[in-house]
Backbone bond lengths (Angstrom), bond angles and torsions (degrees), N, CA, C in turn:
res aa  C-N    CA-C-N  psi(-1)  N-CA   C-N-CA  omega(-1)  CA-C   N-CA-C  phi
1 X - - - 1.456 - - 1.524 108.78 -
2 X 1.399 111.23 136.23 1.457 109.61 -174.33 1.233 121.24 -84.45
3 X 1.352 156.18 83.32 1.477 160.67 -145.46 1.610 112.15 -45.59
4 X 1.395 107.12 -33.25 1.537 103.19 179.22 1.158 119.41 -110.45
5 X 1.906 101.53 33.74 1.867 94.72 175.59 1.760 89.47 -119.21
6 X 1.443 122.71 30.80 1.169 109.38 -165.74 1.731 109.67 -127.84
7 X 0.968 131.61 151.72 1.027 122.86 171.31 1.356 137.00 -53.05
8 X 1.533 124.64 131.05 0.672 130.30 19.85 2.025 114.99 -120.54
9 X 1.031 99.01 40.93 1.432 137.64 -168.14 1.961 97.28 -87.64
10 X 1.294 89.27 -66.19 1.778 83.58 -172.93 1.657 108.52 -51.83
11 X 1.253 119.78 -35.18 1.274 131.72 -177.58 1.946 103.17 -46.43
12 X 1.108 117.15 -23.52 1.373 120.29 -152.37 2.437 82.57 -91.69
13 X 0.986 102.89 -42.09 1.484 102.23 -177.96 1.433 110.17 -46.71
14 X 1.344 124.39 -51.73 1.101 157.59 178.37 1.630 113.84 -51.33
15 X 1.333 100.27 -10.90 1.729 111.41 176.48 1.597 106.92 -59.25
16 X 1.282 138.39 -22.57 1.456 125.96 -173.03 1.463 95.98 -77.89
17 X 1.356 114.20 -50.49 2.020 118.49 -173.14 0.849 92.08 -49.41
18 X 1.596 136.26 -73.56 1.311 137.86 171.53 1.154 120.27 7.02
19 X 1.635 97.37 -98.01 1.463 101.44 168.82 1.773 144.98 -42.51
20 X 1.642 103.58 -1.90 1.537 120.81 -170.99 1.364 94.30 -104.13
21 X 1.684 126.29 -27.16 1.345 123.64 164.43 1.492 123.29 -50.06
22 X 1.771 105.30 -64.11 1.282 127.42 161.32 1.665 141.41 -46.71
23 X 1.596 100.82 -1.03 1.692 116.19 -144.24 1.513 91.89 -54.50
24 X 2.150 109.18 -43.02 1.636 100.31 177.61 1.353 150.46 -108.83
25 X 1.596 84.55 41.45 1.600 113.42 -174.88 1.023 111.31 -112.16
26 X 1.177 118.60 -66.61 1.728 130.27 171.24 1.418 112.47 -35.38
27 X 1.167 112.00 151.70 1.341 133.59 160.47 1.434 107.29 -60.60
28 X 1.710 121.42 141.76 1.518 115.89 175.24 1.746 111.16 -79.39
29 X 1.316 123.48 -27.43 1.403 111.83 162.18 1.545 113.57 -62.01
30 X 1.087 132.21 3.72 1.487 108.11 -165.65 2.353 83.89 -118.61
31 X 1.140 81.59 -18.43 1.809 71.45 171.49 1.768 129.82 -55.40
32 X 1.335 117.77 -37.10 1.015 114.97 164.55 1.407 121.39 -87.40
33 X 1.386 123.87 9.85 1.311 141.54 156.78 1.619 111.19 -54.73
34 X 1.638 91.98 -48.88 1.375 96.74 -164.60 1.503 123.88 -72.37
35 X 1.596 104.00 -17.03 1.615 136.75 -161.75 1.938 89.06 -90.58
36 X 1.127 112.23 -40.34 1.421 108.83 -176.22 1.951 124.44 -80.22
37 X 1.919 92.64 -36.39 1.394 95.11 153.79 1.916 129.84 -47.14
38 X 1.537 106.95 -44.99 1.021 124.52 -162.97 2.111 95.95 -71.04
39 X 1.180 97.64 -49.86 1.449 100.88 -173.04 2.026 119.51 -60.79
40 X 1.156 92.51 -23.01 1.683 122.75 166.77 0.927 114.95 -55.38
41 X 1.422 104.29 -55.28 1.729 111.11 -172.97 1.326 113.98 -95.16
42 X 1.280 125.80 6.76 1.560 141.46 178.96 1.276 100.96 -93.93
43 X 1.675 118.05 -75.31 1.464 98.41 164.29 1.117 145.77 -25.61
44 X 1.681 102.11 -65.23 1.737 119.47 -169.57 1.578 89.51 -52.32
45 X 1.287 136.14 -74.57 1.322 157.46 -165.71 2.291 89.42 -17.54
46 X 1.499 91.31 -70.77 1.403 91.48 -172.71 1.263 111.44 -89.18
47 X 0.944 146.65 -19.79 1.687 133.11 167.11 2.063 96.37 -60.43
48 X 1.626 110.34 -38.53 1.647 94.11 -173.96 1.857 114.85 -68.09
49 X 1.524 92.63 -14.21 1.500 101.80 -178.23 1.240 123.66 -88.74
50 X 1.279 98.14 -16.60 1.914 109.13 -179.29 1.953 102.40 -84.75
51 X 1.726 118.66 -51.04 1.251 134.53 168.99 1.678 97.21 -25.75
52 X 1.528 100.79 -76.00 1.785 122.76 -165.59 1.814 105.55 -36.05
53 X 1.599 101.69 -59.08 1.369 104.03 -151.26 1.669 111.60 -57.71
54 X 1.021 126.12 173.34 1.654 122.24 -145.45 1.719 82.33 -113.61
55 X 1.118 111.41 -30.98 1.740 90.46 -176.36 2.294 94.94 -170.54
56 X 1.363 119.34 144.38 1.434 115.32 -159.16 1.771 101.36 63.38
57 X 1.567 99.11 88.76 1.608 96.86 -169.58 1.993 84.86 -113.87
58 X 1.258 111.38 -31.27 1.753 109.92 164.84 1.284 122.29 -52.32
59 X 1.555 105.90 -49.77 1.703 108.97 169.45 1.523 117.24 -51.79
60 X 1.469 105.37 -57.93 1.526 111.42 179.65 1.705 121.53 -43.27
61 X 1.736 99.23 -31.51 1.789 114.18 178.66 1.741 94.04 -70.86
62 X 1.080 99.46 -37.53 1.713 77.56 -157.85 1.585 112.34 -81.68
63 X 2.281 93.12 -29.83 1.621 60.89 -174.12 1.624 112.31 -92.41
64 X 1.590 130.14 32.11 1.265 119.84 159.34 1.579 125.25 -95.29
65 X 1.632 106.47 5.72 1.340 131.62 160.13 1.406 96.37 -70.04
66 X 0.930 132.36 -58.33 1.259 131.48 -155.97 1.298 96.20 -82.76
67 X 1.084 140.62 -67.42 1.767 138.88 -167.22 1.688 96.72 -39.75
68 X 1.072 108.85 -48.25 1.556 117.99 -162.03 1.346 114.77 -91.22
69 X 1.493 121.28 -20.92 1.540 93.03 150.50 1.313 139.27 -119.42
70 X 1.966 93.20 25.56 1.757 106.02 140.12 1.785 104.96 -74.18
71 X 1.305 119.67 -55.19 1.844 113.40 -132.94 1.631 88.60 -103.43
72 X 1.346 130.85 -6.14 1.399 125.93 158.93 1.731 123.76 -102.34
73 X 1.324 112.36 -45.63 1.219 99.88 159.58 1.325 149.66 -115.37
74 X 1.773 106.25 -10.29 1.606 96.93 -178.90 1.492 111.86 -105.47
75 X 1.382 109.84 -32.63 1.688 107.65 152.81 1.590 122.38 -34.45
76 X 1.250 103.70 -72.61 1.279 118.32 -176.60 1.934 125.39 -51.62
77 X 1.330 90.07 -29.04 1.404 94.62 -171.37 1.672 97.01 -97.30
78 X 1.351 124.12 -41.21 1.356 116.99 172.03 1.192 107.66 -42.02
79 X 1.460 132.07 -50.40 1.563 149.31 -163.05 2.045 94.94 -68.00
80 X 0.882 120.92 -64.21 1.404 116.73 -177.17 1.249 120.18 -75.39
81 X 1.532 135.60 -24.88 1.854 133.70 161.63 1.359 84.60 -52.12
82 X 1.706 118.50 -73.13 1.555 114.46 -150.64 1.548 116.82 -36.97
83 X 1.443 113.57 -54.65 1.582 139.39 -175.57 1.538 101.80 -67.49
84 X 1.057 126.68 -30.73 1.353 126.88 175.03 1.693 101.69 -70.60
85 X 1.212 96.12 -87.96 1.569 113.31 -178.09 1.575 122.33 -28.92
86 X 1.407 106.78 -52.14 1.714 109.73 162.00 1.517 129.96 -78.36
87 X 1.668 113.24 -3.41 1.332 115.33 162.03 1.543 102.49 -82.88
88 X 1.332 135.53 -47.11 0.589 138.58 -174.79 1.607 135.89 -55.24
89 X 1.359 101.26 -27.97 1.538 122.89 -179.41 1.755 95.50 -96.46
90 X 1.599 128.25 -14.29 0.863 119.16 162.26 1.160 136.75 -69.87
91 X 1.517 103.20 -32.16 1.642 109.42 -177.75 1.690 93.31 -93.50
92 X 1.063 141.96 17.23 1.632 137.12 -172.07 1.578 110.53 -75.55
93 X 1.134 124.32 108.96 1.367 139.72 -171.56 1.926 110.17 61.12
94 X 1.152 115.93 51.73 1.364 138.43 160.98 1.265 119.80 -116.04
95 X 1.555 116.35 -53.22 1.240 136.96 -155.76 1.134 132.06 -116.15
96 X 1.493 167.65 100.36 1.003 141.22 -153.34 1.589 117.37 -65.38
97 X 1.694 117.35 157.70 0.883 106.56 -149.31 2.211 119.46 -73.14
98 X 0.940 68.51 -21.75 1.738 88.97 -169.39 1.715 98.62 -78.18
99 X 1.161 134.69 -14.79 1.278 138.52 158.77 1.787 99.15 -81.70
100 X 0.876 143.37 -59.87 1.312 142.14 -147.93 1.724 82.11 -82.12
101 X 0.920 148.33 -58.64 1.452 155.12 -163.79 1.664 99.25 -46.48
102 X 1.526 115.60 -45.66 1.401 134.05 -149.32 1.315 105.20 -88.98
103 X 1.673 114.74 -44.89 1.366 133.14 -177.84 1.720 107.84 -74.36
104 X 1.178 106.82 -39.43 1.860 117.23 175.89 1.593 92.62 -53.92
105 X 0.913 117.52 -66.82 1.589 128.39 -155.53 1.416 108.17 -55.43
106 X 1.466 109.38 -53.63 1.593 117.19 175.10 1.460 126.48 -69.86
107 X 1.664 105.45 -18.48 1.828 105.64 165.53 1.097 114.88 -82.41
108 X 1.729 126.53 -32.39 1.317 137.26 167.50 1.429 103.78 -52.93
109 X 0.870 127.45 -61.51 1.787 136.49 -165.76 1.386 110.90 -61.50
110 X 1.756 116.09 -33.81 1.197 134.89 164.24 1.856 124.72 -61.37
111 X 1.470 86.26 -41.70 1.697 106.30 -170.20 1.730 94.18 -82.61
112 X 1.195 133.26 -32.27 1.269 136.35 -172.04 1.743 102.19 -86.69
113 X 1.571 121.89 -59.03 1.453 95.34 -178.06 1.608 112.09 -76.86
114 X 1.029 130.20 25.64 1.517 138.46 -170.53 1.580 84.14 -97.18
115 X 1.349 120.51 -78.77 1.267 125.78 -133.99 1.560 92.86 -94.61
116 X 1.399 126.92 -22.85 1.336 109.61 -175.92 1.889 129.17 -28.35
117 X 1.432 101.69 -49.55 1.163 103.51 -179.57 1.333 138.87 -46.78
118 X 1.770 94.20 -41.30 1.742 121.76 -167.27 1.509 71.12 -77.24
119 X 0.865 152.97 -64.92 1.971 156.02 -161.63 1.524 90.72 -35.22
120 X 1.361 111.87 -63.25 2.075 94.58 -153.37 1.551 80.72 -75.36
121 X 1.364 145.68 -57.20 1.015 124.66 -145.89 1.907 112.01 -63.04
122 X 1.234 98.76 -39.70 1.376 103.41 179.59 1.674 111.04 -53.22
123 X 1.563 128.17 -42.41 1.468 139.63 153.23 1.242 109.24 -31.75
124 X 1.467 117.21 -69.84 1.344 113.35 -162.72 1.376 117.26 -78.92
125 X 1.247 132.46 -27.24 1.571 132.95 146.85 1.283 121.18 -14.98
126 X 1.802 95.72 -73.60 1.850 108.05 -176.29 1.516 98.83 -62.88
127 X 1.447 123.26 -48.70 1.668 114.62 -160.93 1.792 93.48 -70.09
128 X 1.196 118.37 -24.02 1.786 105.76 -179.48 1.669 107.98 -78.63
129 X 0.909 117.34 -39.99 1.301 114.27 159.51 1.705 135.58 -46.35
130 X 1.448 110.42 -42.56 1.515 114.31 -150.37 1.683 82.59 -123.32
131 X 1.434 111.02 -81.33 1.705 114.56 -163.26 1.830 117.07 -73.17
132 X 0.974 97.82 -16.34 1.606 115.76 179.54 1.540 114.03 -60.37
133 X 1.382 91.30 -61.67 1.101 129.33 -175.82 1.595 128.53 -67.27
134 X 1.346 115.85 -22.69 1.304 141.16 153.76 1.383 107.33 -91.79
135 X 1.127 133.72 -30.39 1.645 119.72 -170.37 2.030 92.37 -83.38
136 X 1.368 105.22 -49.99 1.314 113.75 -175.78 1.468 105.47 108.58
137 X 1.175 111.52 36.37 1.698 104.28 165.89 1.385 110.88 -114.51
138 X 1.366 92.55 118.43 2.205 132.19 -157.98 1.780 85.83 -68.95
139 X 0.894 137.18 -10.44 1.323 129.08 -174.54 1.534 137.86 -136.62
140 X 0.871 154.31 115.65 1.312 158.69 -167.81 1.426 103.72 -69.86
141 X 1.425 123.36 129.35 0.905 162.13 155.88 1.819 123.48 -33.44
142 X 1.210 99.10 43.96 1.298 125.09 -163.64 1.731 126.17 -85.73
């Protein structure tokens, strides 16, 4: 079992979406905080996966580079601007603003730990199919 695909650990990959939830809450120094958490846990993630694997420990780096910056950051963060941005333009001259700010954040935050899961699996499908499958690693990244 892979330690950083599990709760509440995977959640920590997920720090860039995060931060696209938060964009107008947070403090602007702590935004590239959030960009550096995320890059932390991208590494560590595949250097612990390359260490682990029993033999092709380069393959194992790359392809958890790859899982992770589909199913941690560009999935994920596309998924929370969008949900942000269109809640947001929803409540736009309805709502006051600091409610509409609050409510964006909490459907995003909602829509992101909801769907995370269907996210890696949907990753690891296509990468078992296409990149897996050309690199030759018999196993998913589990």
């Amino acid at each position: 079992m892979d330690g950083f695909r599990i709760f509440p650990v995977r959640h920590i990959g997920h720090t860039w979406a995060i931060n696209e939830a938060l964009i107008e809450i947070i403090l602007p120094e702590h935004i590239n905080f959030c960009y550096v958490v995320t890059g932390i846990y991208v590494v560590s993630h595949a250097v612990w996966n390359g260490f682990r694997a029993p033999e092709n420990g380069i393959i194992r780096i790359a392809d958890t580079f790859l899982f992770d910056g589909f199913a941690s950051v560009i999935l994920p963060t596309l998924l929370t601007s969008s949900v942000y941005r269109l809640s947001r333009r929803a409540f736009q001259g309805i709502a006051p603003r600091t409610f509409s700010v609050y409510f964006s954040t909490g459907l995003t935050m909602l829509a992101l730990f909801s769907l995370c899961d269907y996210i890696d699996e949907f990753v690891d499908s296509i990468l078992d199919v296409t990149v897996r499958t050309a690199m030759a690693v018999t196993e998913t990244v589990v």
